[in-house]
N, C-alpha and C positions, 0 to 999 in steps of 0.2 A: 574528531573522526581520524582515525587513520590509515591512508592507503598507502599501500606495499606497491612499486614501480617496478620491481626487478622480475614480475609471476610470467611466466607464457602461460597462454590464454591453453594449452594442454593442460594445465597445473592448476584451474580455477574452474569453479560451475557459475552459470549466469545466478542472479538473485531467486530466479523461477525455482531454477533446479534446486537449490540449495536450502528455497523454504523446505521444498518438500520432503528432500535428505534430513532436515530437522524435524519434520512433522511439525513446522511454525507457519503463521499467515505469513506473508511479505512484507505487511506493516512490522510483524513484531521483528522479523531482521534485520530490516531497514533501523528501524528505532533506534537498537541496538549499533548498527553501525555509526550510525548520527552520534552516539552519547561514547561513542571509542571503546564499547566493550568487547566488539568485533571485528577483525581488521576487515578491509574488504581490499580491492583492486579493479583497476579499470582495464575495460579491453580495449582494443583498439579503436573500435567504433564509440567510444563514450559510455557505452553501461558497464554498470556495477557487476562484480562478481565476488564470490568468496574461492580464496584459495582452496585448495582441497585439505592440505596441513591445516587451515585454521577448522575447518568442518572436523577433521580427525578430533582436534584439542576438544571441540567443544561435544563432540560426541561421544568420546573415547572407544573409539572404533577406527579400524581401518577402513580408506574406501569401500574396499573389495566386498566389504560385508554389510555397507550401507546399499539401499534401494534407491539407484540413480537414475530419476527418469531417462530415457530413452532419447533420441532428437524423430520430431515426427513431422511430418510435412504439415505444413497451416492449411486447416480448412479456411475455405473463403466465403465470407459470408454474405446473406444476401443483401441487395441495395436497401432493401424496407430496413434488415435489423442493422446496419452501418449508417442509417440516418443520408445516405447518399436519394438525391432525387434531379429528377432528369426537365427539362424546358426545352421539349421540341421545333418550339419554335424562335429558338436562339438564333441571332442569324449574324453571332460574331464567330469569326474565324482563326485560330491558330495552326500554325504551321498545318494550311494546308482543310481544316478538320474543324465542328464546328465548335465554340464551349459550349455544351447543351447542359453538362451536369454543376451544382451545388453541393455542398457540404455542409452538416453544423457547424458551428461557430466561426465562421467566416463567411458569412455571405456577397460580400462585395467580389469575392473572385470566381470566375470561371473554368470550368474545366472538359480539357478532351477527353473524348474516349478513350485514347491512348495513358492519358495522364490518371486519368482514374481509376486504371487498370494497376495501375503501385498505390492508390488509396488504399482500394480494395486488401489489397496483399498484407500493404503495411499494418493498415489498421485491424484487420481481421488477427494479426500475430497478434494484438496487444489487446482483444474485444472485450475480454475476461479478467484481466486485470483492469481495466476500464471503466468498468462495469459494479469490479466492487470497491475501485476509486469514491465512485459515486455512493456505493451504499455506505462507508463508511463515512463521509462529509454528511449523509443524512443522519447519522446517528447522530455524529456529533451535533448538527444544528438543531435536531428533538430526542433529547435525553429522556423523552418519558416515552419514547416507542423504542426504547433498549430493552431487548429481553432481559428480565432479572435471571442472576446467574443462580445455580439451585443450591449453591454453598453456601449456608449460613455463619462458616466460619473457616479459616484457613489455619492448619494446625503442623508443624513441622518441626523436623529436631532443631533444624538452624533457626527458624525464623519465632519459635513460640509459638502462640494462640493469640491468631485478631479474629476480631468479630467485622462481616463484611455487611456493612451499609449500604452499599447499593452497585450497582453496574453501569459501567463508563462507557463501554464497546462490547458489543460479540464478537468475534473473530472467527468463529466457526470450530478451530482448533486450540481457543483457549478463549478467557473472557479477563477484561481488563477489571478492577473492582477497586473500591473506596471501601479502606478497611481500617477498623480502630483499633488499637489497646489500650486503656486508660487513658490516657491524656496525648497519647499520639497518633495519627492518621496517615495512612501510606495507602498510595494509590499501588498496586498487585495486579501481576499479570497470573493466573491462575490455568495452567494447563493441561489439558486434557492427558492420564491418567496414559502409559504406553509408548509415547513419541519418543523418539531418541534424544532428544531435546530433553526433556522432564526426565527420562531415565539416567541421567549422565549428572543432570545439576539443578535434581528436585523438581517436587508439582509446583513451585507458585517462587515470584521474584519479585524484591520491590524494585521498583520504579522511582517511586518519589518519595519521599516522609517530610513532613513540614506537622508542627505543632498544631497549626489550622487547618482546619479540612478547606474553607476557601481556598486559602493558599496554596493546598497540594493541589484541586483540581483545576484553579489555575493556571498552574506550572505542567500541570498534565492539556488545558486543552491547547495552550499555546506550542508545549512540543508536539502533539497531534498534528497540529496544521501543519509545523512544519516538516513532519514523516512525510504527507500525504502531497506535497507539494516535491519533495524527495521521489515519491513512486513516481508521480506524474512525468517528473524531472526522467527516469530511469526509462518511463515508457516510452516517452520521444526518442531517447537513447535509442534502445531496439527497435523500433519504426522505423527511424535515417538508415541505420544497417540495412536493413532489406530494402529500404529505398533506394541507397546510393549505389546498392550492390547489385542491385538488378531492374535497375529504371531509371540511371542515372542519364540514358536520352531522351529524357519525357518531361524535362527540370523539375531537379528534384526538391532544389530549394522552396517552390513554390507547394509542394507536397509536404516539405518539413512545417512551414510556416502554418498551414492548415492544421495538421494533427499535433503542434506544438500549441495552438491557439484553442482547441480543442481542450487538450490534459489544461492546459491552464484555468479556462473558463470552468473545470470539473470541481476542480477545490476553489477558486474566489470565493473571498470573502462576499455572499451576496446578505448574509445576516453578518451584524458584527458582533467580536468576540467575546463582548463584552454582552450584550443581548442573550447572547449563545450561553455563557457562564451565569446569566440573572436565570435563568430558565432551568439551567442544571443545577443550582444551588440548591432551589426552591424544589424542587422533586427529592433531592438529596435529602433533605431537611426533612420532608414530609415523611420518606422512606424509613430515617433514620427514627424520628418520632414512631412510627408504627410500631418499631422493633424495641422501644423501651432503650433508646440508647442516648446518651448525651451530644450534642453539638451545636 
């Protein structure tokens, strides 16, 4: 990985903005950032960003003429869809006020109504990346509820002719894929056809190539895990900022610990990786069989 220390936070877009400037999920830039093919930089509050110069490089465009979301006030969402639930008849007391409210993943603590009021805020900025935290830790732990991607093969001036075996991830805006050529298999990220992304540095990149297809998609689920334990890592990030920044008399540490214990318990390991990988093999294999292909 490598971060650049000298960026003001003028000079950098958070990982949000800067998927979207690529037309990429946030997994795929995260990835990227993790494996050092894209610098990133940190702000002051702990999240990730990319420079704008390094967006330039990989776009080959200038800001001005890339499509930079906007900053737009956070809808707050309601207690049902934030998993927040209330016990009226709480009859402990802080500063003053009762704890009446709970949270997922920590149930042992209590919370005021004042204190809740930065759950709400915090966790609603981060609902939607959250959200497909979670769907992507489900793909990966049922590899046979992955959409198949509709490319039966990937074909480019750089990379040749693979033939694609099966589907690793959706991402919505490109599809990860287990792909062969004779006697070699590369895990491909395949992207959607327009994105400045893909327009600047092709439809499709490998990822990984290993001689054995086990081998590549284990080397693909174990760096999986760790992207997604990286976003998690990112979404606490952004949470503290609006926490410390505007609720930091409500203690905020006991706000970070909840939505920090929260992103974590989203990616644990609750199936192991290895279960995860006997499951994806066997689908892969079966896939691969259908298609008349060797492995």
């Amino acid at each position: 990985m490598h971060i650049k220390n000298d960026i003001s936070e003028s000079d950098a877009l958070t990982i949000s903005k800067s998927a979207s400037v690529l037309g990429l999920h946030e997994f795929s830039l995260l990835t990227r950032i993790q494996a050092g093919d894209i610098t990133a930089t940190r702000l002051m509050a702990g999240e990730m960003a990319v420079p704008i110069s390094e967006l330039e490089r990989l776009t080959k465009q200038s800001i001005y003429s890339l499509a930079v979301p906007p900053d737009e006030p956070v809808t707050v969402w309601s207690d049902a869809r934030l998993g927040i639930k209330r016990n009226y008849y709480s009859g402990l007391k802080r500063a003053g006020e009762y704890q009446e409210y709970t949270v997922p993943g920590i149930d042992f603590l209590r919370f005021t109504d004042s204190e809740i009021k930065g759950y709400r805020a915090a966790f609603s900025a981060i609902a939607y990346e959250f959200l497909s935290l979670g769907e992507l830790r489900k793909q990966l732990e049922k590899p046979g509820k992955v959409v198949p991607s509709p490319e039966k093969e990937i074909c480019t001036s750089q990379l040749g002719v693979w033939q694609v075996c099966s589907t690793l991830l959706n991402l919505g805006s490109s599809d990860i894929v287990l792909c062969q050529q004779g006697n070699d298999f590369a895990v491909m990220e395949r992207f959607r056809d327009g994105t400045p992304y893909a327009k600047a540095n092709g439809i499709a990149e490998i990822l990984i190539e290993r001689n054995d297809p086990n081998e590549a998609m284990k080397a693909f689920d174990e760096n999986a895990i760790h992207t997604l334990e990286f976003m998690a890592s990112n979404q606490v990030a952004t949470a503290q900022r609006i926490i410390w920044g505007q609720f930091q008399e409500h203690r905020p540490s006991r706000l970070v610990e909840a939505i920090s214990e929260r992103c974590r318990l989203a990616v644990a390991d609750e199936e192991t990786i290895s279960q995860t990988q006997a499951e994806r093999h066997t689908h892969t294999n079966q896939q691969c069989r259908k298609g008349g292909m060797r492995i």
